[in-house]
ZAMARGU-4260 file (C-alpha; in steps of 0.2 Angstrom, whole numbers, plus 5000, padded with zeros to 4 digits):
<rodrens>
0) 5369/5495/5656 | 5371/5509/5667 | 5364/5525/5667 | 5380/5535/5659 | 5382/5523/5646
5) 5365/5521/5640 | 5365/5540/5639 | 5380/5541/5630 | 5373/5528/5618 | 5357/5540/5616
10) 5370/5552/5613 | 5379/5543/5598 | 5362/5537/5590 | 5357/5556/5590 | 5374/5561/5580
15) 5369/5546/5570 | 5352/5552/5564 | 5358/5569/5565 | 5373/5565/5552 | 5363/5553/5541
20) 5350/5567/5539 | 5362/5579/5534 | 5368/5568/5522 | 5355/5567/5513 | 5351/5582/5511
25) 5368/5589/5506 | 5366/5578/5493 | 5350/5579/5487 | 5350/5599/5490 | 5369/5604/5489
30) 5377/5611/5504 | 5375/5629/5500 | 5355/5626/5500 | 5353/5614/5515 | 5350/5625/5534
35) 5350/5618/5551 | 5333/5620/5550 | 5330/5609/5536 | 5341/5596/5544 | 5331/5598/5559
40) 5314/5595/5551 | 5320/5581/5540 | 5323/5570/5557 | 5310/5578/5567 | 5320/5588/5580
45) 5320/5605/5584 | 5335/5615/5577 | 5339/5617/5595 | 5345/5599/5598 | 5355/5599/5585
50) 5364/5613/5589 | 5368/5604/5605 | 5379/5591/5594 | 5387/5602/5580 | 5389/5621/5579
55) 5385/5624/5561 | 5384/5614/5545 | 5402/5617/5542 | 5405/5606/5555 | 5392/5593/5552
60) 5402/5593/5538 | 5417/5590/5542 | 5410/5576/5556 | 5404/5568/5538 | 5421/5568/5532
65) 5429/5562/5545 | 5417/5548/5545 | 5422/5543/5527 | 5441/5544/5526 | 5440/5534/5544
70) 5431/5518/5533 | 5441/5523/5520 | 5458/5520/5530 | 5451/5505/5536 | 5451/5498/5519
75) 5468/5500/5519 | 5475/5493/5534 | 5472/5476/5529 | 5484/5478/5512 | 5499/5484/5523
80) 5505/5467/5528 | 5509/5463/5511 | 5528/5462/5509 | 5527/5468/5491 | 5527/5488/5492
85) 5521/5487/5471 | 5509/5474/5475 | 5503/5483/5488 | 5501/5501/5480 | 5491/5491/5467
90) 5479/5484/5479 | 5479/5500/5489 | 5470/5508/5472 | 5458/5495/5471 | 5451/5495/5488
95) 5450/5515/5486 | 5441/5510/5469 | 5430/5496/5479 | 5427/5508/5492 | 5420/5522/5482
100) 5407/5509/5470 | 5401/5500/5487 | 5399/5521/5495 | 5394/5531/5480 | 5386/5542/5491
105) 5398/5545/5504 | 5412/5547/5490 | 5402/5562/5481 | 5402/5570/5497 | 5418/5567/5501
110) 5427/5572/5487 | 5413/5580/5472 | 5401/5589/5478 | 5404/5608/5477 | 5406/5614/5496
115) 5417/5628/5508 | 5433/5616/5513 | 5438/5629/5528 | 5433/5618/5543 | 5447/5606/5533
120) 5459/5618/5530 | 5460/5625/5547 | 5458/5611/5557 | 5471/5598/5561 | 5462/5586/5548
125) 5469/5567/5556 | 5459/5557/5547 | 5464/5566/5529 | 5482/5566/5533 | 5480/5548/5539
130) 5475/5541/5523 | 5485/5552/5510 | 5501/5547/5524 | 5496/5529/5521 | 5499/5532/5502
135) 5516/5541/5506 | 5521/5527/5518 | 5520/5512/5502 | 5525/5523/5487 | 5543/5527/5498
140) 5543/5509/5499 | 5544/5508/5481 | 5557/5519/5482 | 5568/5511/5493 | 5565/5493/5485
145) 5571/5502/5467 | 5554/5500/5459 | 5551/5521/5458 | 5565/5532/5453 | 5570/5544/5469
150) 5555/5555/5466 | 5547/5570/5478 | 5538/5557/5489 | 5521/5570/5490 | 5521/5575/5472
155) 5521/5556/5467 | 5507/5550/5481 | 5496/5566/5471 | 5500/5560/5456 | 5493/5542/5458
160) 5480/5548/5470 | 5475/5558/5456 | 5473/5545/5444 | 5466/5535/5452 | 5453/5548/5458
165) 5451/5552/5439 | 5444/5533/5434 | 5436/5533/5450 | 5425/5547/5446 | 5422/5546/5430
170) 5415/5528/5432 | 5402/5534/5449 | 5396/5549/5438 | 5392/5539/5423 | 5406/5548/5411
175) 5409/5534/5401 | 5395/5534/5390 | 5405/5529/5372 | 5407/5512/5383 | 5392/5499/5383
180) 5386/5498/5401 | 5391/5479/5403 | 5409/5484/5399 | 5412/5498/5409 | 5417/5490/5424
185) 5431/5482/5414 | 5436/5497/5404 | 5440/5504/5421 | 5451/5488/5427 | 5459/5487/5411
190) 5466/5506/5412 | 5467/5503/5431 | 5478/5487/5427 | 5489/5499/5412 | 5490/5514/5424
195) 5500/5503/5436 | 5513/5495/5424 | 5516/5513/5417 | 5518/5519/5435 | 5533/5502/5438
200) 5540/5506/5420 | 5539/5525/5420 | 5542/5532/5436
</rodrens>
């Protein structure tokens, strides 16, 4: 290995210690609470350093982000070869489903716990767009093959994203109490399983 790739891997391992620490302590912490400084002397590096790699939290956040929904979309990309747009949409919720169980913690941070969203609002967000695109991309396949009624493409994707998210949610954060624990995880597939044939005889 040469001499500028074994530095850029020292580099990538860095952003890799640097990011997992800050993960952890978003977490654990909240965001509003966690400094550089307390990233830097949870991995043992000078605030300094990591200043070299990210210039604020904001943007150590939004690295974090971008790390989810990348993994995220590559659950997905499998499921687009199917030829069936419904069949498809379905299994497109349970990898997102499957995704956020086998990633709890990167799921709260991507999606529940209490954080400014300006880097994502004001940046060109690719890895966002890419996934919630991906879930435009089949439901107007439904609507071409007859399955959906002609709908506003966006507003449907939000509505079944939502839904989704809602189950999703309320399963990681232990919400579903007045269930016994050993049928939980069925609860969630049954009303998963009725959501969809409401969504191909409703919409």
């Amino acid at each position: 290995m040469g001499i500028v790739e074994r530095k850029e891997r020292e580099r990538e391992d860095m952003r890799r210690l640097i990011m997992d620490g800050a993960k952890q302590l978003f977490l654990a912490n909240g965001f509003e609470k966690v400094s550089i400084r307390n990233i830097a002397d949870a991995i043992e590096y000078s605030p300094a350093t990591i200043y070299l790699y990210y210039k604020d939290k904001n943007e150590l956040l939004f690295a974090l982000h971008q790390q989810g929904f990348i993994k995220m979309v590559q659950e997905f990309r499998p499921l687009l070869v199917l030829t069936d747009p419904f069949e498809k949409l379905v299994q497109m919720g349970r990898a997102y489903i499957r995704f956020a169980v086998e990633n709890p913690e990167l799921f709260d941070l991507m999606f529940i716990m209490t954080a400014p969203m300006d880097k994502l609002d004001l940046e060109e967000w690719e890895e966002g767009d890419q996934a919630f695109g991906l879930l435009m991309h089949v439901v107007q396949e439904c609507i071409d093959a007859g399955i959906f009624k002609q709908h506003d493409v966006r507003a449907t994707a939000m509505m079944i994203w939502s839904a989704i998210h809602g189950y999703t949610a309320l399963f990681l954060r232990k919400r579903l109490g007045m269930f016994p624990d050993c049928d939980r995880q069925m609860i969630m597939d049954d009303a998963f399983n009725l959501f969809c044939q409401t969504l191909r005889h409703g919409l």
